[in-house]
C-alpha positions, 0 to 999 in steps of 0.5 A: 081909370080906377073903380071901386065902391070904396073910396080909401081903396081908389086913393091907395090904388093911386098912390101906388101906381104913383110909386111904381113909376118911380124914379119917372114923375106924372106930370099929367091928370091925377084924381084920386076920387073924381067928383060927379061934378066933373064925369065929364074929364073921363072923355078927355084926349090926355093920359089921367090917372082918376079914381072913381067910385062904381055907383057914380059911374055905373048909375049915373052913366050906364051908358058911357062908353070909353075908347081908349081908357084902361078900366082898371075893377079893383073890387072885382080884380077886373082889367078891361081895355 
């Protein structure tokens, strides 16, 4: 999971983890920018790749906890496991 307030940082940051796997594809859950509609996709038991804006996951969710999901702060050039 990818964190940031700014929204062109998460799709970029996307995009890059994409390249890096190169030659390999992704075949598994990849949002760049996951809407607040669907918070919920964070607890699924799949491998994903989604970026999310900090004010919808720390306002609307202070108390979500995520086992099991690399944090990945790039405003604070932060990893939490």
């Amino acid at each position: 999971m990818l964190v940031s307030r700014y929204k062109n940082l998460l799709t970029q940051a996307c995009v890059a983890l994409m390249s890096f796997i190169f030659p390999l594809n992704w075949l598994h859950t990849l949002i760049p920018i996951l809407p607040v509609e669907m918070i919920d996709v964070l607890d699924a038991p799949m491998p994903f790749i989604i970026g999310i804006e900090s004010t919808i996951l720390y306002e609307n969710n202070p108390d979500m906890c995520f086992e099991e999901v690399t944090r990945v702060e790039l405003d604070a050039s932060a990893l939490y496991t």
